[in-house]
ZADO-1210 file (C-alpha; in nm, 4 decimals, padded with zeros to 6 digits):
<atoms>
<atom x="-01.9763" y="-00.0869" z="-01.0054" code="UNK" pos="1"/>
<atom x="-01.8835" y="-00.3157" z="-00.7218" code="UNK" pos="2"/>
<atom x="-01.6911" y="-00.1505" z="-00.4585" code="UNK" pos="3"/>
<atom x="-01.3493" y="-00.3924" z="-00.2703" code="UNK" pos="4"/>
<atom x="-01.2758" y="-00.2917" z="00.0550" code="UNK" pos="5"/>
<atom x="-00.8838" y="-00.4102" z="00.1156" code="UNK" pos="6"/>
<atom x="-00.7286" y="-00.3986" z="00.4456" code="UNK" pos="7"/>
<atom x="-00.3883" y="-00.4262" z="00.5118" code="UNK" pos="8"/>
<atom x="-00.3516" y="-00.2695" z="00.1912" code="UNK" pos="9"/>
<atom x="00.0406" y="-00.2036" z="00.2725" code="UNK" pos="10"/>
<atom x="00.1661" y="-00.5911" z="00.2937" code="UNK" pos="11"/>
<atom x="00.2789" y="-00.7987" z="00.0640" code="UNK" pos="12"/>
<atom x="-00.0746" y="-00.9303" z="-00.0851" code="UNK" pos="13"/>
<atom x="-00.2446" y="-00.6318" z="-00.0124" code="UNK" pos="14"/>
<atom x="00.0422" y="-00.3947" z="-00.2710" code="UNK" pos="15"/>
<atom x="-00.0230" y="-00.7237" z="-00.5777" code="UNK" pos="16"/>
<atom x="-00.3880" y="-00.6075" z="-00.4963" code="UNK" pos="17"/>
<atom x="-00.3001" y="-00.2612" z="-00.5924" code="UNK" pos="18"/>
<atom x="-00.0960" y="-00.3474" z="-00.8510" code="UNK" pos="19"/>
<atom x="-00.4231" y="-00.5450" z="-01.0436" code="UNK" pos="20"/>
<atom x="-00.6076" y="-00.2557" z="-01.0023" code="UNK" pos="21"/>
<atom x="-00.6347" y="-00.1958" z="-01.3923" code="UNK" pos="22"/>
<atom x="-00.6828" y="-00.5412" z="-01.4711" code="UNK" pos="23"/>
<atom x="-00.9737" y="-00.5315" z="-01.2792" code="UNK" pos="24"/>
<atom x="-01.0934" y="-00.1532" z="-01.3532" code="UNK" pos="25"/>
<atom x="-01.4815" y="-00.3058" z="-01.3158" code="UNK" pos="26"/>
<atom x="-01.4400" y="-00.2770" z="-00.9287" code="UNK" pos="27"/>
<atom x="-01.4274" y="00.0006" z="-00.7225" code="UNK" pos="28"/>
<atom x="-01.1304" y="-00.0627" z="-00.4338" code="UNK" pos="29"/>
<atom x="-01.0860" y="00.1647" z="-00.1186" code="UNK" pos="30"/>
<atom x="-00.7688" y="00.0506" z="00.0206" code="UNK" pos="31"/>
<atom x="-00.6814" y="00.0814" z="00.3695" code="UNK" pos="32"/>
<atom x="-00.3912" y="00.0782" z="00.6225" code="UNK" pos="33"/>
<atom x="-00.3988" y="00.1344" z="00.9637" code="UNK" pos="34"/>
<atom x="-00.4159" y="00.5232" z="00.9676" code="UNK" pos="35"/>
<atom x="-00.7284" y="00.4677" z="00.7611" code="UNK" pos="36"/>
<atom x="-00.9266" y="00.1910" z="00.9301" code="UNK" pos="37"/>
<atom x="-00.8055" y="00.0857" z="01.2595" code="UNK" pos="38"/>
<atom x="-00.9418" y="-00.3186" z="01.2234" code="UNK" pos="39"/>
<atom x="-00.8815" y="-00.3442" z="01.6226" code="UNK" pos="40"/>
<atom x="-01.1396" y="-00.0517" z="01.6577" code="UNK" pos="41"/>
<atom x="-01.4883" y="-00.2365" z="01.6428" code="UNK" pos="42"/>
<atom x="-01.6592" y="00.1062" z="01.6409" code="UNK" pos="43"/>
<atom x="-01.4549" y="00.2036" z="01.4486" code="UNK" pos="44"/>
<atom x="-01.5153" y="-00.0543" z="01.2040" code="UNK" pos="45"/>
<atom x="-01.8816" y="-00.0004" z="01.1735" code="UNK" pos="46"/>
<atom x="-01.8904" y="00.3696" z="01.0972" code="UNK" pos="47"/>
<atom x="-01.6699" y="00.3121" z="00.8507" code="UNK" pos="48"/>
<atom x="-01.8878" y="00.0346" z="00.6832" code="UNK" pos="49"/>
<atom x="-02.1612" y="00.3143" z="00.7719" code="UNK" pos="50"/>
<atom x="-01.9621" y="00.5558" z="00.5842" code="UNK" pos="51"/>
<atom x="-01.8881" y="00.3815" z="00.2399" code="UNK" pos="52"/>
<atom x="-02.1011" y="00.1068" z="00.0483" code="UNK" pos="53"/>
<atom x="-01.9250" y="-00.1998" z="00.0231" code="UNK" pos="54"/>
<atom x="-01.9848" y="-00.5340" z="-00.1755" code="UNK" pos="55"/>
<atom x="-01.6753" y="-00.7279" z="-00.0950" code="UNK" pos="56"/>
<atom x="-01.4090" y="-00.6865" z="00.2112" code="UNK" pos="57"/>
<atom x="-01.0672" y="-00.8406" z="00.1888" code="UNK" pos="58"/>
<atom x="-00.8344" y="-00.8707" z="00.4745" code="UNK" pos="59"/>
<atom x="-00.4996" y="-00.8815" z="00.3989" code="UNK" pos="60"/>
<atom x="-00.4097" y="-00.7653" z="00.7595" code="UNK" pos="61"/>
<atom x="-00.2326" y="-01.0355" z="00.9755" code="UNK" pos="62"/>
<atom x="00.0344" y="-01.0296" z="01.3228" code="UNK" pos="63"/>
<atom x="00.2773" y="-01.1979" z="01.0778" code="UNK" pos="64"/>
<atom x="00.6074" y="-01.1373" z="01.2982" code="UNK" pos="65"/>
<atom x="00.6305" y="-01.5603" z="01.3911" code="UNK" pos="66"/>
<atom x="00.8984" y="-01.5801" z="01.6446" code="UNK" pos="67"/>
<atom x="00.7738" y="-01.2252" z="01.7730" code="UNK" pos="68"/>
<atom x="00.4105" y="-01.3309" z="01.8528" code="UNK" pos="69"/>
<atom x="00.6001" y="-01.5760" z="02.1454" code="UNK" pos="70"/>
<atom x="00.6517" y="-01.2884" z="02.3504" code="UNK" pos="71"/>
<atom x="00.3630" y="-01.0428" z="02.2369" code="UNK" pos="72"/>
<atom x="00.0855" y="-01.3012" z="02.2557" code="UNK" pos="73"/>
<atom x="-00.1883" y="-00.9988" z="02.3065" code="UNK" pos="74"/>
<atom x="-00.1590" y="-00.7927" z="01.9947" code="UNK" pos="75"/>
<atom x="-00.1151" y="-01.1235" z="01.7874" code="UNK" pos="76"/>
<atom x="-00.4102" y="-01.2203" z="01.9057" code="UNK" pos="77"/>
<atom x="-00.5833" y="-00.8939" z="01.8772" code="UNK" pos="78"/>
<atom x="-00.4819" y="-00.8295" z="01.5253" code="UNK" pos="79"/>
<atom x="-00.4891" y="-01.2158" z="01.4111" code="UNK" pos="80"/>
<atom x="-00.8172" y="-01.3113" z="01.5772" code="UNK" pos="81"/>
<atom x="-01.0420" y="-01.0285" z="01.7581" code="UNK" pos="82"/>
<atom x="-00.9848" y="-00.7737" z="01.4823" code="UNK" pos="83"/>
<atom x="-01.1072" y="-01.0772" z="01.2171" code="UNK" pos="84"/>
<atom x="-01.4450" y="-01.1235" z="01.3794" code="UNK" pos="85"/>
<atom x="-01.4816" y="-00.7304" z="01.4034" code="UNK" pos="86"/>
<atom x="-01.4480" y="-00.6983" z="01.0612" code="UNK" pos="87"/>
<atom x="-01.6449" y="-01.0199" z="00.9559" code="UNK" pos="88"/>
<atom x="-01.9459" y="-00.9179" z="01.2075" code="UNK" pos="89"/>
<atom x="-01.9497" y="-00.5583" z="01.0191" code="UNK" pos="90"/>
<atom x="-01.9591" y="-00.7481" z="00.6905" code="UNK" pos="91"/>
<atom x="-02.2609" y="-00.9713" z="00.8012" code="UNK" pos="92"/>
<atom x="-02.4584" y="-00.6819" z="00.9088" code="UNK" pos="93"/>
<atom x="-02.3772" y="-00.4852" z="00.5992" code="UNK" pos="94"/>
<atom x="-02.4248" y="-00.8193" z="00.3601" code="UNK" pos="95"/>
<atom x="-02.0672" y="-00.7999" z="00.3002" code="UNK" pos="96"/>
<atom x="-01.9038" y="-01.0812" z="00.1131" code="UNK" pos="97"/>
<atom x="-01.5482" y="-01.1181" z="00.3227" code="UNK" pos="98"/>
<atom x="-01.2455" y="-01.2723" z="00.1873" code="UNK" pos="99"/>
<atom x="-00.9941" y="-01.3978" z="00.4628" code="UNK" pos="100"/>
<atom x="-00.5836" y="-01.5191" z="00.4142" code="UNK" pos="101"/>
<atom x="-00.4924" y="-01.7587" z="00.6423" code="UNK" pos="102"/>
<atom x="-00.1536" y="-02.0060" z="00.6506" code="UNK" pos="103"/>
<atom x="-00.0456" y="-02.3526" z="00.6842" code="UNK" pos="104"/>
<atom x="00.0601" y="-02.2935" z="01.0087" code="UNK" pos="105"/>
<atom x="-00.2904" y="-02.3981" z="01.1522" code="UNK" pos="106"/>
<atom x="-00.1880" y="-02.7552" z="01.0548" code="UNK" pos="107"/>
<atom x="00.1501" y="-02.8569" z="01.1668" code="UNK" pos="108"/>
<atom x="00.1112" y="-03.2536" z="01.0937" code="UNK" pos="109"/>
<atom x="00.3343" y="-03.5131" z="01.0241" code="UNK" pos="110"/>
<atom x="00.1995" y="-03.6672" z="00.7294" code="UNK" pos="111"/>
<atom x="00.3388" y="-03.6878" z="00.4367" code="UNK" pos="112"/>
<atom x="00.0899" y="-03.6416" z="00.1887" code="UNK" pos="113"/>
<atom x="-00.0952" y="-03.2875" z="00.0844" code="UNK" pos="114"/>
<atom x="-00.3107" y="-03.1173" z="00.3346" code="UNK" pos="115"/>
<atom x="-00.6969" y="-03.1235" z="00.2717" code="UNK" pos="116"/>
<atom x="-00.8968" y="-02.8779" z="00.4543" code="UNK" pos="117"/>
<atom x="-01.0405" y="-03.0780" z="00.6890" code="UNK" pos="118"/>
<atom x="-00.7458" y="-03.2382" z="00.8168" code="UNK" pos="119"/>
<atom x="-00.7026" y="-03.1516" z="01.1761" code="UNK" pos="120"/>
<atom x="-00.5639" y="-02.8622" z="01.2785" code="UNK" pos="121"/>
<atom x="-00.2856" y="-02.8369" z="01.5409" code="UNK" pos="122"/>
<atom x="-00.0719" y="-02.4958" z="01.6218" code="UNK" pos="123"/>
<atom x="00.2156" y="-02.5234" z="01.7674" code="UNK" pos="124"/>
<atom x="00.3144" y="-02.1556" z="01.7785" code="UNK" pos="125"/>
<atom x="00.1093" y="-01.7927" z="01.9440" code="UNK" pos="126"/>
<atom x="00.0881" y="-01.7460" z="01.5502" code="UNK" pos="127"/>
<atom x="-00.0707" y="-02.0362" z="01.4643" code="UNK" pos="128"/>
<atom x="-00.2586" y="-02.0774" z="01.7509" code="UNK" pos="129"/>
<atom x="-00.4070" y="-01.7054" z="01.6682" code="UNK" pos="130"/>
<atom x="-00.4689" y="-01.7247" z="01.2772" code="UNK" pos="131"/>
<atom x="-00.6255" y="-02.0206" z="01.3529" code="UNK" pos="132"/>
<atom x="-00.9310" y="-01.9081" z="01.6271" code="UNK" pos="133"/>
<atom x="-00.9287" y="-01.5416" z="01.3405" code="UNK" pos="134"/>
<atom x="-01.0695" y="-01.8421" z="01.1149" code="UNK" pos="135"/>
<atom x="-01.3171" y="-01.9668" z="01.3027" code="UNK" pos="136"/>
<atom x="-01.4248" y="-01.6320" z="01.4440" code="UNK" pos="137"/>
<atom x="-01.5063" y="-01.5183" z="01.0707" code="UNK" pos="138"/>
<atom x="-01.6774" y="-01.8427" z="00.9811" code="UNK" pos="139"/>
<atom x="-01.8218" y="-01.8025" z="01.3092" code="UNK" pos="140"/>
<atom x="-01.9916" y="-01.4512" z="01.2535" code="UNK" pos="141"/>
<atom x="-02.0239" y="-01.4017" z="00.8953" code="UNK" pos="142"/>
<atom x="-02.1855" y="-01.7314" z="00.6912" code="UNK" pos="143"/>
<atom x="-02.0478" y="-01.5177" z="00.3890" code="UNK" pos="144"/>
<atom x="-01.6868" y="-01.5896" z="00.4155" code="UNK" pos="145"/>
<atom x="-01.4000" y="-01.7422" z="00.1934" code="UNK" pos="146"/>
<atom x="-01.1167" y="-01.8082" z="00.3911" code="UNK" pos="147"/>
<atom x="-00.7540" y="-01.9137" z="00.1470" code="UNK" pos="148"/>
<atom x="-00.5238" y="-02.0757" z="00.4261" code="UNK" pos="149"/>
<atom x="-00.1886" y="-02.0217" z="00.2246" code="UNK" pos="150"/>
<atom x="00.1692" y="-02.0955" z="00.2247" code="UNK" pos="151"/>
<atom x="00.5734" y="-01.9656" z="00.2070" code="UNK" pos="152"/>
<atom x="00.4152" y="-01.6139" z="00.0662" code="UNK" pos="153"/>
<atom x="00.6626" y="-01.3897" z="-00.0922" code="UNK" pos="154"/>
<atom x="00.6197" y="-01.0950" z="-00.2913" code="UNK" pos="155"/>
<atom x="00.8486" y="-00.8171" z="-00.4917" code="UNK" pos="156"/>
<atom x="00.7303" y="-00.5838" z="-00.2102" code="UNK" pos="157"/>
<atom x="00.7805" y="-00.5841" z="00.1668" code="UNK" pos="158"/>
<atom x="00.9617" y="-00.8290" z="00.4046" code="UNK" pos="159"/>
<atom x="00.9927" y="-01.2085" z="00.2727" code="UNK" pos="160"/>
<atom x="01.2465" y="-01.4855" z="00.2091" code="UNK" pos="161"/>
<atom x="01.3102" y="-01.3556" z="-00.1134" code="UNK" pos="162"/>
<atom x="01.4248" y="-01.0837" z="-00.0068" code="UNK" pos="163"/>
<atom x="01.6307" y="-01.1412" z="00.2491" code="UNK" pos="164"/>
<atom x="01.7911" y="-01.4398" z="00.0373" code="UNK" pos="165"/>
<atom x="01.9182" y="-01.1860" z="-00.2301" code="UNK" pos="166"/>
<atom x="02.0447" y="-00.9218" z="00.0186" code="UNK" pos="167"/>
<atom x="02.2300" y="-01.1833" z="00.2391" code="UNK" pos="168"/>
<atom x="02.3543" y="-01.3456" z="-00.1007" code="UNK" pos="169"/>
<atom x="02.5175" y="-01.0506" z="-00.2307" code="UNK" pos="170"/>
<atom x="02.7171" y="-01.0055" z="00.1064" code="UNK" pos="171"/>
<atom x="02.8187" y="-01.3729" z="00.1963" code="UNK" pos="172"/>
<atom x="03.0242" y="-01.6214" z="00.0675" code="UNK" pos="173"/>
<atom x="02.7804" y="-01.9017" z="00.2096" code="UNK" pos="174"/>
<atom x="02.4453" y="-01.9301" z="00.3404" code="UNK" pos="175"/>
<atom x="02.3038" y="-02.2374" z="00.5874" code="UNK" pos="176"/>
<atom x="01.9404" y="-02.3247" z="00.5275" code="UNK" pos="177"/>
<atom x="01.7183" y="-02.5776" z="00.6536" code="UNK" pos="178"/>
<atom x="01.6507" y="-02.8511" z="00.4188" code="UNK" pos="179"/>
<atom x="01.4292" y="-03.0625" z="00.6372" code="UNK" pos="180"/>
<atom x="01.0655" y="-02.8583" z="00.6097" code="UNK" pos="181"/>
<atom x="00.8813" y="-02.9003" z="00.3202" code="UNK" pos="182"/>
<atom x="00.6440" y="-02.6952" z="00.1162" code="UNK" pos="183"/>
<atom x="00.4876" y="-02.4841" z="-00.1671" code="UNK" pos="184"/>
<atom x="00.6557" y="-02.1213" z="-00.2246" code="UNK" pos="185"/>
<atom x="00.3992" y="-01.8733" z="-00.3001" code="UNK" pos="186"/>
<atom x="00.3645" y="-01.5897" z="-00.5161" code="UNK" pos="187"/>
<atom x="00.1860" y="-01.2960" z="-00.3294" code="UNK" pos="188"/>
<atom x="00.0788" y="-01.1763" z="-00.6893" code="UNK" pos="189"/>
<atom x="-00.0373" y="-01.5421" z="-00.7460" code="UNK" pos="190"/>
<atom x="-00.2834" y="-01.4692" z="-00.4077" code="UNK" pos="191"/>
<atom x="-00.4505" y="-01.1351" z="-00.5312" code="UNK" pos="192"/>
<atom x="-00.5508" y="-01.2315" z="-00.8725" code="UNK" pos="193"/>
<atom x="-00.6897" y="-01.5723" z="-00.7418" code="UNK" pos="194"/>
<atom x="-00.8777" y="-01.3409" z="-00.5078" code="UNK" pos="195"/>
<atom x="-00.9982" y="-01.1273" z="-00.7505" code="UNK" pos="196"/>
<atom x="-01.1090" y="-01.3648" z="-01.0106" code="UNK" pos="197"/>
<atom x="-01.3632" y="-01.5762" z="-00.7559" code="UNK" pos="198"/>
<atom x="-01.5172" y="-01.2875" z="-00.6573" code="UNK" pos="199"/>
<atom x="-01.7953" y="-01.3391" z="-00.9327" code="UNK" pos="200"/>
<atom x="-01.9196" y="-01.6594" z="-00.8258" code="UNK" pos="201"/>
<atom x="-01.9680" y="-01.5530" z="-00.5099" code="UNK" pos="202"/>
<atom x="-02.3360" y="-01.5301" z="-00.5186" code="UNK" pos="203"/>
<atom x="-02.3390" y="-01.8944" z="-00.4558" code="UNK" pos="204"/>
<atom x="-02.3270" y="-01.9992" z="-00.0937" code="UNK" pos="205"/>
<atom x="-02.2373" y="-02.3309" z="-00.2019" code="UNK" pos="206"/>
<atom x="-01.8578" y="-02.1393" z="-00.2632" code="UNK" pos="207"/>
<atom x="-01.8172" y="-01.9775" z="00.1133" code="UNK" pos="208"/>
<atom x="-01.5906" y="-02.1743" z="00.3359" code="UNK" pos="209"/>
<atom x="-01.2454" y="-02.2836" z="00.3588" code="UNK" pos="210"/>
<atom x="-00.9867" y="-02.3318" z="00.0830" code="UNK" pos="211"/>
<atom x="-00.6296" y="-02.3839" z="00.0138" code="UNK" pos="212"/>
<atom x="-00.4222" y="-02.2215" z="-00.2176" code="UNK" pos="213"/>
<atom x="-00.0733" y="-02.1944" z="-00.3220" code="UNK" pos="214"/>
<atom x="00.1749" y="-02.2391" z="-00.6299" code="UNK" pos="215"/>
<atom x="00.1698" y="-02.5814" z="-00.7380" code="UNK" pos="216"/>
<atom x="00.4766" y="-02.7855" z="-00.6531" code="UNK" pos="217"/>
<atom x="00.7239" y="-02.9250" z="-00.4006" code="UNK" pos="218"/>
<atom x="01.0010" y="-02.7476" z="-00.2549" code="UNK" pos="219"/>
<atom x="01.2319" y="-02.7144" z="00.0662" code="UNK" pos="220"/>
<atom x="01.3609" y="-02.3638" z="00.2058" code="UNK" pos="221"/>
<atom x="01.7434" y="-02.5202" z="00.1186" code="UNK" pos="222"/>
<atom x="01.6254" y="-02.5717" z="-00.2677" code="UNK" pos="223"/>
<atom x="01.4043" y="-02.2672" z="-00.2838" code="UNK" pos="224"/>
<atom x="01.6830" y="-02.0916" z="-00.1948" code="UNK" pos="225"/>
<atom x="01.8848" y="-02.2671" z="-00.4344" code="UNK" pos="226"/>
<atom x="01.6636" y="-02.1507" z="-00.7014" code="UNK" pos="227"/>
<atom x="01.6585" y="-01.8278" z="-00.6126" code="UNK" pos="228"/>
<atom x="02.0214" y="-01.7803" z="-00.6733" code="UNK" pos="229"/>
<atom x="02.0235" y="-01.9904" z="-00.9733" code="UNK" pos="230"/>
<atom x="01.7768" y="-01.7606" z="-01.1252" code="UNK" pos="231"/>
<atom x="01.9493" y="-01.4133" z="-01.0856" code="UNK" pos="232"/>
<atom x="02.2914" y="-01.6275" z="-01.0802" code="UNK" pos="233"/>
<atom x="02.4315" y="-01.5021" z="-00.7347" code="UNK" pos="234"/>
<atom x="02.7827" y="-01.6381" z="-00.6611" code="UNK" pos="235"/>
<atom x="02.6552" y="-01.7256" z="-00.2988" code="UNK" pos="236"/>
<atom x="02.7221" y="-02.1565" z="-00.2031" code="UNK" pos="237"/>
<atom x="02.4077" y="-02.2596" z="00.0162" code="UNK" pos="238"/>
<atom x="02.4435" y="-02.5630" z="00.2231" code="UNK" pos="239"/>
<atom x="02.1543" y="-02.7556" z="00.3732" code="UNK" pos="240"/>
<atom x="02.0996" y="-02.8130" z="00.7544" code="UNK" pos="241"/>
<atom x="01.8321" y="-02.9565" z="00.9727" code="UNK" pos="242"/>
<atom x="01.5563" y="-02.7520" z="01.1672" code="UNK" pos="243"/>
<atom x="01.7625" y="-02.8267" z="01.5181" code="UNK" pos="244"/>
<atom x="02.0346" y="-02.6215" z="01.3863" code="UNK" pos="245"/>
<atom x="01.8839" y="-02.3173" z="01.3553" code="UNK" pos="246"/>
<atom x="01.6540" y="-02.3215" z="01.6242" code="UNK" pos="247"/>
<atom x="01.3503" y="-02.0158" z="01.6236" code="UNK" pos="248"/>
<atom x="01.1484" y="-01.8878" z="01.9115" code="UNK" pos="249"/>
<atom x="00.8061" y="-02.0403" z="01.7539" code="UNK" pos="250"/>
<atom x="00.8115" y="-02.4374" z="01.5923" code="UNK" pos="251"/>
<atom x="00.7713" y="-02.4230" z="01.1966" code="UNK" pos="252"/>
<atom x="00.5255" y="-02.6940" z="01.0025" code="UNK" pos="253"/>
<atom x="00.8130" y="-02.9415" z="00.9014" code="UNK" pos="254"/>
<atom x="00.5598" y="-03.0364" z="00.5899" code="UNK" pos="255"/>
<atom x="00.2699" y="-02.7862" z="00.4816" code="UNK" pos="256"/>
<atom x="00.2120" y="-02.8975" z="00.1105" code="UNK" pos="257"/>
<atom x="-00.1149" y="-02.7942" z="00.0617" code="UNK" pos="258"/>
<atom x="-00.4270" y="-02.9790" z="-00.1789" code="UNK" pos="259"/>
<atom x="-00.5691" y="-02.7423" z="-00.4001" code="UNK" pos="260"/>
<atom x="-00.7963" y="-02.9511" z="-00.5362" code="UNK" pos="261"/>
<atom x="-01.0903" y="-02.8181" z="-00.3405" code="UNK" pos="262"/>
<atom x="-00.9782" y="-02.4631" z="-00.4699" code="UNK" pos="263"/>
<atom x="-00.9527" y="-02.5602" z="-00.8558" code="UNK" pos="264"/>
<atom x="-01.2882" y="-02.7485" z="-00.8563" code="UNK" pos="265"/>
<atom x="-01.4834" y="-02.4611" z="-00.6751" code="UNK" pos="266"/>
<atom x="-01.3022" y="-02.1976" z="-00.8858" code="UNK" pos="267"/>
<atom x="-01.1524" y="-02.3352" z="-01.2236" code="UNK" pos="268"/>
<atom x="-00.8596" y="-02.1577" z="-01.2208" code="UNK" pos="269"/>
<atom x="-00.5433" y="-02.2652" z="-01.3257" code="UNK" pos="270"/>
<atom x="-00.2527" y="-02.2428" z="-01.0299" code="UNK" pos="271"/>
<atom x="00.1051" y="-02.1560" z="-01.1478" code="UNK" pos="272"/>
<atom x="00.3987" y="-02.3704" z="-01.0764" code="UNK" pos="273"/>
<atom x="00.6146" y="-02.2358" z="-00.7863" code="UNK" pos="274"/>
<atom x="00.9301" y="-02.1858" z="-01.0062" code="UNK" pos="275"/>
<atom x="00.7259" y="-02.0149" z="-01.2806" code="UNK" pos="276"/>
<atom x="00.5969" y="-01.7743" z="-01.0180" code="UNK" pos="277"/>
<atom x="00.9871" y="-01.6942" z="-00.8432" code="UNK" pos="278"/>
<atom x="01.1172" y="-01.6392" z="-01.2229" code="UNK" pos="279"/>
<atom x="00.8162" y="-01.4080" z="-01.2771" code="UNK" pos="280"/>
<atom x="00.9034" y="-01.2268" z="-00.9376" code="UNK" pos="281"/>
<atom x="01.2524" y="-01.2079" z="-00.9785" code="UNK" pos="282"/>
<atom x="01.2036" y="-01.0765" z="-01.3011" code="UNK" pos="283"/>
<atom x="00.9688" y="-00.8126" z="-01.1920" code="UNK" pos="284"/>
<atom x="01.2146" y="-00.7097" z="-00.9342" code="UNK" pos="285"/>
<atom x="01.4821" y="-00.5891" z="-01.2492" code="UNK" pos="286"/>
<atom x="01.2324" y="-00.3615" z="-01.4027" code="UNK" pos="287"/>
</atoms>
């Protein structure tokens, strides 16, 4: 039995990890948070790696707070670069396969076509700027890496736009959101089983590298909040505005559709339309 090491095991991928643990009872999965396995800790890092037999490490672990990272550029960079290569250096030297999620915000272009992987990259944010060098520094010290550069990610558990949408919904009359960025909502349960299914194939090198992945579709924040409401029917009017209305400590991608077709050809799975996903989510969220 193949043992899954999972850090960040308490955010929003890492908890649809948890929740697939069944559906993939053939793997063995040590989840960890930050009491268990400090990833900032490089010593600590190797004894545990030392400590437990591992085939595959996941990182779920990211500096996510956007706007925050502006003002505490050292621990995003800590957490969304330094603590990336500490953990991809212990998997080379333990032939660890290591699974990386990484975002559209590496990107920020102004095309308006899907982004391929090797489109260039251009941050315009501490957070992009950070998740961005964590990528390299895993490609960079383990050959063995898949890195998913996602987008929009959203889940039934933690912090997300989903979230927030509902409980400001059910408290307002109105809600203003931007219109004028474009891009693919994605499920966080959509993430972990894609993760878990490629694991397999693997043994290939041909498969290491970087990938996208994210629902299929096209959406803006305005409609996606739109649907949202439509779904669970919340009595709550939204009304679209432009980006320099609501102006945020740290510049978002104004278009991050992702291609996928790298993804689907290396992996041959099947990618689930954005809407299907939210309906899916919402639903889950009544049980």
């Amino acid at each position: 039995m193949k043992t899954i090491l999972v850090t960040g095991a308490n955010g929003q991928v890492g908890s649809e990890l948890k929740a697939l643990t069944e559906d993939f009872s053939k793997y063995r999965f040590i989840f960890t948070g930050r009491e268990e396995l400090d990833i900032c800790n490089p010593t600590g890092i190797m004894a545990f790696f030392n400590e437990n037999s591992i085939d595959y490490c996941i990182n779920c672990a990211a500096y996510t707070a956007v706007d925050k990272a502006e003002s505490e550029q050292e621990i995003a960079y800590l957490i969304n670069a330094k603590a990336v290569a500490y953990l991809a250096k212990a998997c080379y030297q333990h032939q660890v396969k290591f699974l990386h999620l990484s975002t559209d915000y590496v990107y920020h272009g102004s095309q308006n076509r899907p982004l391929k992987e090797g489109d260039p990259t251009a941050p315009q944010s501490v957070y992009a700027a950070t998740k961005l060098l964590g990528d390299r520094m895993a490609l960079g010290a383990n050959p063995a890496t898949v890195i998913l550069r996602t987008s929009w990610v959203y889940s039934r558990f933690g912090h997300n736009f989903v979230k927030t949408m509902l409980r400001l919904g059910a408290s307002r009359a109105s809600l203003n959101v931007v219109f004028d960025q474009i891009g693919t909502p994605t499920n966080a349960a959509d993430i972990a089983f894609a993760m878990l299914s490629l694991l397999p194939q693997l043994h290939k090198k041909e498969k290491f590298g970087i990938y996208h992945y994210s629902n299929e579709g096209v959406t803006s924040w305005y409609d996606f909040a739109k649907a949202i409401f439509d779904i669970r029917k919340v009595d709550c009017q939204v009304f679209p505005i432009e980006s320099k209305d609501y102006p945020t400590p740290a510049a978002r991608p104004s278009f991050s559709v992702l291609d996928k077709g790298k993804f689907k050809a290396a992996f041959g799975q099947n990618i689930p339309h954005w809407r299907d996903s939210l309906v899916k989510c919402l639903t889950g969220m009544d049980d």
